[in-house]
Each structure stands twice: as structure tokens, then as C-alpha cells.
SEVOLUM-339502 format. One record per atom (N, C-alpha, C): residue in three letters; x, y, z. Coordinates in steps of 0.1 Angstrom, whole numbers, plus 5000, padded with zeros to 4 digits. Example, Ala and Ser with C-alpha at 12.3 -4.5 7.8 and 13.67 -1.06 7.14 Angstrom:
ALA513249435078/ALA512349555078/ALA513249675078/SER512849785071/SER513749895071/SER512950005079/
END
This chain:
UNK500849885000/UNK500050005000/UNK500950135000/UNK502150165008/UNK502750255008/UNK503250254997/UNK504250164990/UNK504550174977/UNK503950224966/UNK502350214965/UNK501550274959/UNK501350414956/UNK501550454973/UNK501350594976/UNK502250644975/UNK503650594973/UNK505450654972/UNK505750694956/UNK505350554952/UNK506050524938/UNK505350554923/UNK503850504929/UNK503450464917/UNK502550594911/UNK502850664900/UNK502350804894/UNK501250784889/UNK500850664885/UNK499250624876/UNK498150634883/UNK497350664881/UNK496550724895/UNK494950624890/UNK495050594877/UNK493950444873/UNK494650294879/UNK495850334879/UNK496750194883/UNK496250234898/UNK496750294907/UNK496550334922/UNK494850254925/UNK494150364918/UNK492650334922/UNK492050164921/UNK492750104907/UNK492649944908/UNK493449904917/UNK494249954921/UNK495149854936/UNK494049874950/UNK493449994948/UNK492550064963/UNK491249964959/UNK491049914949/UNK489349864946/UNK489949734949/UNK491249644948/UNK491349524950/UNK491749504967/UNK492449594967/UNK492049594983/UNK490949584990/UNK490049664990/UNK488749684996/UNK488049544989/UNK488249484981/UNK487549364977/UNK487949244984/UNK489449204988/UNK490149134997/UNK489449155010/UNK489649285014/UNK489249295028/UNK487749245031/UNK486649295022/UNK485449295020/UNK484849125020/UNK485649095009/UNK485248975015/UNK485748855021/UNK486948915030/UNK487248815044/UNK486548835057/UNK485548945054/UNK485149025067/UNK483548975063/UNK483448955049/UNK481848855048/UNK481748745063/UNK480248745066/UNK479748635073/UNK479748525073/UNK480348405076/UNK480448305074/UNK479048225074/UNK478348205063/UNK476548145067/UNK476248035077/UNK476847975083/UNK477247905095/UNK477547965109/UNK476247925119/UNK476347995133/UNK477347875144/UNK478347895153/UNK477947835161/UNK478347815172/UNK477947805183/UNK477447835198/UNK476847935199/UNK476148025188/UNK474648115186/UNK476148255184/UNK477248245176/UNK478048335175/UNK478348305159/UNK478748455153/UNK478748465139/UNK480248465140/UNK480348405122/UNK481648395121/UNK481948425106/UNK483448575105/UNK483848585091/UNK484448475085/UNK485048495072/UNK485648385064/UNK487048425070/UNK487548575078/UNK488248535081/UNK488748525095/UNK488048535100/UNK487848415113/UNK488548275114/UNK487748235103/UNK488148075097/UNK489248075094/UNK489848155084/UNK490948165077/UNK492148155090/UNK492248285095/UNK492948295109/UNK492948175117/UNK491748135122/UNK491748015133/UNK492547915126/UNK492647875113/UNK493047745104/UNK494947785110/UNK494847935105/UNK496647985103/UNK497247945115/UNK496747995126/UNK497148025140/UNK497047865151/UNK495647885149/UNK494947735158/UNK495547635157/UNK495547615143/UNK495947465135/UNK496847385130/UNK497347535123/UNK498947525114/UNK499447535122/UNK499647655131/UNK500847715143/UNK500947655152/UNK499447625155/UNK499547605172/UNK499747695179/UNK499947825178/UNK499947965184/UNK498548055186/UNK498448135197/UNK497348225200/UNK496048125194/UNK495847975202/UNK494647925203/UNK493947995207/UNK494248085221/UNK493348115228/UNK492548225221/UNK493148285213/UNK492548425205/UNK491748345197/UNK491048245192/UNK490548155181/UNK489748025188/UNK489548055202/UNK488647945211/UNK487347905203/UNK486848015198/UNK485247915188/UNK485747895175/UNK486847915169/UNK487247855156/UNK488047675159/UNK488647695175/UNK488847595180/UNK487647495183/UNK486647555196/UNK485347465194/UNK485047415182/UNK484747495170/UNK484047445158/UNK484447315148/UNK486047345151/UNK486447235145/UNK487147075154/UNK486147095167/UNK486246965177/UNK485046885168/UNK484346945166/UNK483046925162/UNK483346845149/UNK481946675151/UNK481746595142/UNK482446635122/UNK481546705122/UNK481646785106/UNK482346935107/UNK482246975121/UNK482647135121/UNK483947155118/UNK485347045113/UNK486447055106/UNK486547035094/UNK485546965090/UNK485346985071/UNK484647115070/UNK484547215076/UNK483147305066/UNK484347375073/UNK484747375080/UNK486047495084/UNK487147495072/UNK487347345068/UNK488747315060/UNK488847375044/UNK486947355040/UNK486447395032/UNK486347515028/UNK486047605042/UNK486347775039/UNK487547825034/UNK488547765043/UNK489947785045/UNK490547795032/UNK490147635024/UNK490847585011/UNK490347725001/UNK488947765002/UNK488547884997/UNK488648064999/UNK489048015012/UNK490248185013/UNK491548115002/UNK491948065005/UNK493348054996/UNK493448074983/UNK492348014979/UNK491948014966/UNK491648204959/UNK490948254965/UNK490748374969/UNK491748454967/UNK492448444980/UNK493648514983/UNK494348504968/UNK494948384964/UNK496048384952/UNK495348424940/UNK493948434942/UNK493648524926/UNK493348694931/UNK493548704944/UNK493948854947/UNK494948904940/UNK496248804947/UNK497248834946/UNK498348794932/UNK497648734924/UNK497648754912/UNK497848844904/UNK496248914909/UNK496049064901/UNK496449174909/UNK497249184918/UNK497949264923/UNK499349284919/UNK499949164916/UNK501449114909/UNK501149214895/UNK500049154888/UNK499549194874/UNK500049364878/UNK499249374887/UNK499449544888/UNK500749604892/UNK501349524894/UNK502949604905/UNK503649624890/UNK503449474878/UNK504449474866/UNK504049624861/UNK503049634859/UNK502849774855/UNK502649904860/UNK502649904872/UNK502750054880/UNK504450024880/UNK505149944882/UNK506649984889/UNK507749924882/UNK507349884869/UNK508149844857/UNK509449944854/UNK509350054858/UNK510250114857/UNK511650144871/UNK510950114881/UNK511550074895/UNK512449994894/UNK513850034898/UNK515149954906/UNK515549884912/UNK515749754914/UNK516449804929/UNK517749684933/UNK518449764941/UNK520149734942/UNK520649614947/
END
């Protein structure tokens, strides 16, 4: 984001990096359609609990109902399922962000 704001002079280029942003954030911050212990949950809720909870094993405690959820019978496939679809997500964000850096900073150095 700073690089954007430092480097990059195209101000259609800038505004497509600010629209794919707000699209990323937008929809990890969607509701997960799935309640449970009567508490809502984002995609990235899931996403994080998967990162932290599961992979790391670090800051469980920050991710206790993403923890509860996936004790649960089925509640680790519909978690694993989100998860596999942030990622999917994420890499065609960050796809079209690469797309965009070749051409905002094509002309950029560095030593």
C-alpha cells in the first residue's frame, strides 16, 4: 500500500490496487453462513483460526470458537472447506495485484 502511495504515478493503476484491496478485505470480513454456539463467524475468522489454531498451534486462545468448531463431528470439514477457499481467493487477489505492480513499477530499481 505504501509503495502505491510513494511510487506509483498512475492514479487508474493506484485506484485498481485501492478497489482490489477493499475487495480482499470485503470479503474476508463476509459472514460466514454458518452459526455456532449462537456466535457469527467471518471467512476470516476461519481463515485465521485454520493459520494460528491449527497450522501454528499459536494464539489458540485468540480463536477458542474457531477451536470449538472444528472439535466438532463435521465442524472441521466446513472449516477446512472455507479455508481451502480463502486461499483460493487470496492467490487470485494476489495474482491481480502482481498483474498490477508489473505495470505500476516496471520502471523501479532495485540494488
Amino acid at each position: 500500500s505504501k509503495l502505491y502511495k510513494t511510487h506509483c504515478t498512475d492514479q487508474k493503476i493506484k485506484e485498481k490496487f485501492i478497489e482490489l484491496r477493499k475487495v480482499f478485505n470485503s470479503e474476508l470480513d463476509r459472514t460466514w453462513p454458518f452459526r455456532f454456539n449462537k456466535k457469527t463467524l467471518t471467512y476470516r475468522d476461519i481463515f485465521m483460526g485454520f493459520i494460528y489454531a491449527d497450522i501454528a498451534h499459536s494464539k489458540v486462545k485468540n480463536h477458542q470458537i474457531f477451536h470449538q468448531l472444528t472439535k466438532q463431528p463435521f465442524g472441521y470439514y466446513l472449516a477446512l472447506n472455507t479455508f481451502l477457499r480463502c486461499i483460493n481467493f487470496i492467490h487470485d487477489i494476489l495474482t491481480m495485484i502482481n498483474h498490477l505492480n508489473k505495470i505500476a513499477f516496471s520502471n523501479l530499481k532495485t540494488n
